[in-house]
Steps between C-alpha positions, in 0.01 A plus 500: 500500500611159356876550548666703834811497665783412594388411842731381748414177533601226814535214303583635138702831549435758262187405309263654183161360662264410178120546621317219295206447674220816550401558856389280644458164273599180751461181623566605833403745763771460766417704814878631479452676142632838490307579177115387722240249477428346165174606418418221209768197540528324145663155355496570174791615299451769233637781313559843689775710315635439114829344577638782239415772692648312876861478269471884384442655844763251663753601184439876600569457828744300451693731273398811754689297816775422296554833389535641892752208520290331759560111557198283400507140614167381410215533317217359712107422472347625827162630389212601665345126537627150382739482203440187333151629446660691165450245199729692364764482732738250325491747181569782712841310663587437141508845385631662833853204407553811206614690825817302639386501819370260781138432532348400863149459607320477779202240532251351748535167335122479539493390066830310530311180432456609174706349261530827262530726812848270604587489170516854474665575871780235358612801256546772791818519672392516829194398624339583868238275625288610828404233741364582801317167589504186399179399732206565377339710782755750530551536135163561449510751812827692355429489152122473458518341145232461223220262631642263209881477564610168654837550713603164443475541138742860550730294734522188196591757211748707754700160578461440072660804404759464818601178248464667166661864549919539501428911569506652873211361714425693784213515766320744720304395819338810651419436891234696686416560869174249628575231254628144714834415273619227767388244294464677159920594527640189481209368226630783269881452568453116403291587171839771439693221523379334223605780234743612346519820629744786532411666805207479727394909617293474866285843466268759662304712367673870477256729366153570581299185444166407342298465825614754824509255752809249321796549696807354466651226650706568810885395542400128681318404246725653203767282694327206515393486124887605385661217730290234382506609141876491550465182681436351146610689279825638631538859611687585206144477363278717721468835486338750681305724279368766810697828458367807256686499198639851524440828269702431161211602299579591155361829337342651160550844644106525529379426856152450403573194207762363746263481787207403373652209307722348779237526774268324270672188605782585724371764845785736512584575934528876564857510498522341138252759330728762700784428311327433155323851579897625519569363137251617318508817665208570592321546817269335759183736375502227201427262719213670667358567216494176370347368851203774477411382166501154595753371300725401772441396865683483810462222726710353845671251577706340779553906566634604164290649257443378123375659190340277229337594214084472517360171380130351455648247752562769776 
């Protein structure tokens, strides 16, 4: 599915998620990822989906949300693996302006020193950047990049396109359990500091992650990383991004296309597929029968349970 949604989302609202990138083309393969381990982490930027056919899927949709009278805030590229590794990605913003509606995306930043790659983020209004480490060793630990990235170069073109972009600059640092962030805290809230940003989200991971044993970080060290990000940046800054998002998920009417096309990006918690199982009217034998043919899985987490849709990754 290229388009899904809305999705309740903690930062965005209400947003139309637009699935770029196939699973699981990226730079990275952060232990955290609730999509799994990229199997085949590439640099080099290419041409996935005709831009023509990203704008006709959003447009439907679009027009289907609209229709229900149901609020759309964003439209937002959160794909199955790195964004700005569509070439086509500035075409596609350019067609999906035809829609009136605000266009978000969500990036690792690991291409940012590309000059086309910030060139093309400058025409998005609203831009998320993750950075979980600005040290080498723990990036590499968190976010086990391509053998050929450079983290200095990624932490040059962030603080470039800090200068060049007049959209909303956000950032995400994800903190884990067994990772030492007395040092690595303050080093991130004084590279913050530097850019012009909007808001600064401190995060854990809250669905099931990439490798079993990644827990999150506990409430000292969530403390610890807000106060000194705040420190710096003012508290009117920081924001805790550590609470599930909730269970507004928008419907077709057919369980099985809604399912399988949020939980290809976004694991839906019991509760939520509960109530989307309510509005489409049908019943929880749908979902069994979509786990024994191995379409869906079920995994746990921090004692909920999640249902994503089954990828090579997994």
């Amino acid at each position: 599915m290229i388009v899904f949604g809305p999705v309740p989302s903690r930062r965005l609202g209400r947003s139309i998620g637009i699935n770029n990138i196939p699973a699981k083309n990226c730079t990275y393969s952060c232990i955290y990822c609730q999509l799994g381990r990229t199997n085949d982490r590439i640099l080099e930027r290419m041409s996935f989906y005709e831009p023509e056919k990203i704008l006709a899927d959003t447009r439907s949709l679009v027009q289907k949300t609209v229709s229900k009278g149901e609020r759309i805030d964003y439209l937002t590229f959160v794909p199955d693996g790195e964004p700005t590794l569509d070439i086509n990605l500035q075409r596609e913003v350019e067609l999906l302006r035809e829609l009136d509606l605000h266009i978000a995306i969500l990036t690792n930043a690991s291409l940012i020193w590309h000059n086309d790659v910030r060139e093309t983020l400058c025409e998005l209004d609203l831009v998320s950047l993750k950075i979980d480490a600005v040290s080498e060793r723990i990036w590499r630990r968190i976010d086990r990049p391509h053998e050929h990235l450079s983290l200095e170069r990624i932490l040059e073109g962030i603080i470039e396109f800090s200068e060049q972009y007049d959209g909303t600059l956000i950032t995400e640092t994800m903190l884990m359990d067994g990772i030492d962030y007395s040092d690595e805290k303050d080093k991130i809230a004084e590279f913050l500091s530097g850019l012009n940003i909007k808001r600064a989200y401190v995060a854990i991971p809250t669905r099931p992650p990439a490798e079993n044993w990644v827990r999150p970080a506990n409430e000292m060290v969530l403390n610890q990383v807000y106060q000194s990000f705040s420190d710096r940046l003012g508290s009117d800054r920081v924001e805790y991004l550590i609470g599930y998002e909730g269970n507004a998920f928008s419907s077709t009417g057919n369980l099985e296309e809604d399912l399988l096309s949020i939980t290809s990006v976004h694991p839906m918690r019991k509760d939520a597929l509960e109530r989307l199982i309510e509005k489409t009217n049908a019943s929880w034998k749908n979902v069994d029968l979509l786990l024994h043919d191995g379409r869906l899985i079920e995994l746990g987490y921090q004692g909920e349970m999640y249902y994503m849709r089954k990828l090579p990754s997994r």
